[in-house]
C-alpha positions, -999 to +999 in steps of 0.1 A: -123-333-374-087-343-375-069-349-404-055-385-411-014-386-409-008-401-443-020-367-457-003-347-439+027-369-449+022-367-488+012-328-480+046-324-464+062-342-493+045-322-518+059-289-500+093-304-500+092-300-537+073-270-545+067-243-513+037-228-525+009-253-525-013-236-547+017-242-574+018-272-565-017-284-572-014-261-607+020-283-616-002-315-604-030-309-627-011-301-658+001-332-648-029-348-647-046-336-677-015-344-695-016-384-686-052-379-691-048-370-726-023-399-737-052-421-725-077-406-747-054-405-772-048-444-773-008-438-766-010-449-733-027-482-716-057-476-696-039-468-660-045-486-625-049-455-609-067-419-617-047-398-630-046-373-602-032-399-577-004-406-604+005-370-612+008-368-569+037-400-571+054-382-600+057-349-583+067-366-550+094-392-573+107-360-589+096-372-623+081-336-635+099-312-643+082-279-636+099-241-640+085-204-636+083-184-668+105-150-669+080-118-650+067-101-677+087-065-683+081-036-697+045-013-687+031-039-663+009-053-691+007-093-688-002-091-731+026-080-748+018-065-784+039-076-816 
């Protein structure tokens, strides 16, 4: 089974922004969710497309901004107490 070009394309594209893909489909479903959420919320129209097909065009469009939180420090413990 071969894999049509046109998704290999928007793969490439996707990599071109973020390397690891698996980040990359985290960042796209925040995305997702987040548009999602406007909808049900009433502060957004009722969209054309799914949301997961938008959050793709954004990423590829540079139109989210995405950043890695600071590696925890300290004992190695992900919770830190206060």
């Amino acid at each position: 089974m071969s894999i049509p070009i046109e998704k290999l394309v928007i793969i490439e594209k996707i990599t071109q922004k973020i390397q690891n893909r698996y980040e990359a489909v985290r960042v796209m479903a925040r995305e997702a969710r987040r548009l999602n959420s406007l909808v049900i919320r009433g502060a957004e129209p009722e969209p054309d497309f799914k949301p997961t097909s938008t959050a793709v065009k954004r990423l590829i469009n540079d139109k989210i901004a995405f950043s890695y939180a600071d590696e925890p420090t300290g004992s190695g413990d992900f919770f830190q107490e206060s």
